[in-house]
N, C-alpha and C positions, 0 to 999 in steps of 0.2 A: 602421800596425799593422792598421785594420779590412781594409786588403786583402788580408790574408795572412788573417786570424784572424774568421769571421762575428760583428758584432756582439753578438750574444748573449751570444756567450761573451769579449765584452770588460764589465770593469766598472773604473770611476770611483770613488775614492774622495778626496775634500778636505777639507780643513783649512781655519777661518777667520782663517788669521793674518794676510793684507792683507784680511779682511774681503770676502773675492772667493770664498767657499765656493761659492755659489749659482750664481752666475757661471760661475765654472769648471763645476762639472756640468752645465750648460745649454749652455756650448759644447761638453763631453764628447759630450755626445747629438747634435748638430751633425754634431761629427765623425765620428758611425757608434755609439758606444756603448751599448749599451742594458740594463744595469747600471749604477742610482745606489744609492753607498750613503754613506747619511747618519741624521741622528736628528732623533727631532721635538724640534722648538724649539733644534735647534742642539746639543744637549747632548755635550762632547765634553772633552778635554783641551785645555789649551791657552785656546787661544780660539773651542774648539768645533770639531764638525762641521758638513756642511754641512746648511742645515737644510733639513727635508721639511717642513715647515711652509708655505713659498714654492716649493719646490720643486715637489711635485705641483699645489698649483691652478696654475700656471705655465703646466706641460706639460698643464692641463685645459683653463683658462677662455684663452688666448693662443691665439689663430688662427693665427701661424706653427709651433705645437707641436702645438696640438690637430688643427690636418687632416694633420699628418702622421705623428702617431704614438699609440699608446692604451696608457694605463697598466695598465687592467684595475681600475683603482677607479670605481663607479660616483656617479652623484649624487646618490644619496641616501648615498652613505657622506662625500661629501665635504661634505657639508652639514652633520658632525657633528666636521669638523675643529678649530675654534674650541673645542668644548667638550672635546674631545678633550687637545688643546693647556694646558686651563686643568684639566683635571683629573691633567693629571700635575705643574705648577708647583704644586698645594695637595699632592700627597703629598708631591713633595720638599719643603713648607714652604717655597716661596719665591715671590715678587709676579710674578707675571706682567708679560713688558716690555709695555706698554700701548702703546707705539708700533711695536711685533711687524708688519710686513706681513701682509695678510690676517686674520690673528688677534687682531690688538692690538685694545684697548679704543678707541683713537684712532684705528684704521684708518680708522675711514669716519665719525669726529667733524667739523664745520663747523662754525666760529668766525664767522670773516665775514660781517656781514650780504647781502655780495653774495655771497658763495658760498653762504649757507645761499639765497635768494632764487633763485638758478638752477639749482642740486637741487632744489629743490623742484619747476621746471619739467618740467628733464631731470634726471636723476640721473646722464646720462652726460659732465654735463659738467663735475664733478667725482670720479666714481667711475671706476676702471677696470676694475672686476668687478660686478655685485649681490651686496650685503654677507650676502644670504639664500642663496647658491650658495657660501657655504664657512662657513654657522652664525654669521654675527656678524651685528651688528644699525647703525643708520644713527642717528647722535647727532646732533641739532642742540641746540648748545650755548648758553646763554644767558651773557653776558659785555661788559666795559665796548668788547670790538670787533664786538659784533654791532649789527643793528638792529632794526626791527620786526616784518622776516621771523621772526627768533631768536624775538623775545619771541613772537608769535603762533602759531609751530610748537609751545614748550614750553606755550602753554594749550589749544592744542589736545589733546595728548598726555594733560596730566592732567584732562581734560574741561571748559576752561572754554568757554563759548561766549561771543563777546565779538566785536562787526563791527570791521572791518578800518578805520576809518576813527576809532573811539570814543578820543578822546583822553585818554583815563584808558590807552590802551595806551602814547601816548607819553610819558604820567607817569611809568607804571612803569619805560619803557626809561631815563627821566632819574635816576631814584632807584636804578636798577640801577648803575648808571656810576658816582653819587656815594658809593655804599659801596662800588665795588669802587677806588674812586681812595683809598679811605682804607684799606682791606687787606681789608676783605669777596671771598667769592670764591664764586662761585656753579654753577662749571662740574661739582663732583663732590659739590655739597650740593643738589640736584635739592628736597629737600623743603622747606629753608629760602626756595627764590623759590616755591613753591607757596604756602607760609605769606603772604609777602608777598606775591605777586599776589592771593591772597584778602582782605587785607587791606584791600587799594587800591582793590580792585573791589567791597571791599561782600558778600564772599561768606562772610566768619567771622561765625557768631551772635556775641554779646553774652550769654554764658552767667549771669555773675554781674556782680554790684556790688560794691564795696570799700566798707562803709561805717566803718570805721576800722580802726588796727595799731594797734603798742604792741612796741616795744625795750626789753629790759630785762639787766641782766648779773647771772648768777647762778652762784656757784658756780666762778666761772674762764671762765664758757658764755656768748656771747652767745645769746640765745635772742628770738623774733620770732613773734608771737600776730597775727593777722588775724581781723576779723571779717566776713562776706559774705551776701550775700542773694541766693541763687538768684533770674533771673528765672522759673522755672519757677513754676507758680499751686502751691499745695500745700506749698512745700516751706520750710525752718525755716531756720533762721541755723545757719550751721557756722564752727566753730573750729578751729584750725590752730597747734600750735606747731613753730617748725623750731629744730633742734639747732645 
């Protein structure tokens, strides 16, 4: 057809029903086409369109697309894809695929101790894009399959400083393992290993003392009275009843 017809005025239009939306347009353009039309995050009948989401950084950040052809988006617009992406899944009220290409929450997450350990080297030897050149961010994940890289990356993140060598890191990585072997999960509760790596490490003050409770049933109500002593210098006994 492009030999009859200048690509320009050929366009590509797909459908994901073998899940080959993407696909198909990339070889559309291949072929001479220079007209895609598709929706972001795939949104279509069916089982979608094809989506522009993977689409454009595709034909940006791929060197067999990128030196041969120019979208007319620049980099700072495509740096704003990710949010882009994530602000039309909250109007229509619905969860964004977290394992989305390019976009997803997952996209550029590291589990593996050896994978998180050689990103951190190179990034290219597990990423295929930089995760900052289409607005999404680089997760190194703390869980019962990482290892000490995992654990040291996430205290680095939320400021602990702690040498690489200090065996209270490989405590934590042990007591990591053993809650999540019992159903604890730590990969999208980022504040509960904060809590406990502070714990381990000596980093949570010692706010109060328990110096007695008291359980009582009244009225149909369990009801539960503490009584404590601020270590603060100043400060008086407080009471507490919970419903």
């Amino acid at each position: 057809m492009v030999e009859q017809i200048p690509g320009d005025h050929v366009g590509i239009h797909f459908h994901n029903d073998t899940d080959n939306g993407v696909a198909n347009s990339l070889a559309g353009v291949r072929a001479g086409a220079r007209q895609i039309q598709g929706t972001l995050n795939g949104l279509g009948e069916r089982c979608g369109n094809a989506n522009l989401t993977s689409i454009i950084p595709t034909l940006m950040l791929k060197s067999d697309y990128a030196e041969r052809y120019e979208t007319k988006v620049t980099p700072e617009k495509l740096a704003t894809l990710t949010h882009a992406s994530r602000v039309l899944d909250e109007v229509l009220n619905r969860a964004p695929n977290r394992h989305a290409p390019y976009v997803g929450e997952s996209a550029f997450a590291h589990k593996g101790g050896i994978h998180v350990s050689a990103v951190q080297k190179d990034p290219r030897t597990y990423e295929h894009v930089p995760p900052e050149s289409v607005g999404n961010v680089r997760k190194l994940l703390v869980s019962d399959q990482g290892g000490r890289s995992n654990i040291l990356a996430q205290l680095d993140r939320i400021g602990i400083s702690v040498p690489k060598d200090d065996p209270r890191v490989g405590r934590l990585l042990d007591v990591v393992k053993e809650h999540e072997a019992v159903g604890y999960a730590y990969e999208a509760a980022e504040a509960s290993f904060e809590l406990l790596a502070r714990r381990m490490l000596g980093n949570v003050p010692q706010f109060f003392d328990v110096e007695s409770f008291r359980v009582w049933w009244s009225g149909g109500t369990m009801r539960l009275a503490t009584w404590s002593r601020s270590r603060k210098p100043r400060s008086k006994r407080a009471s507490t009843v919970i419903r």
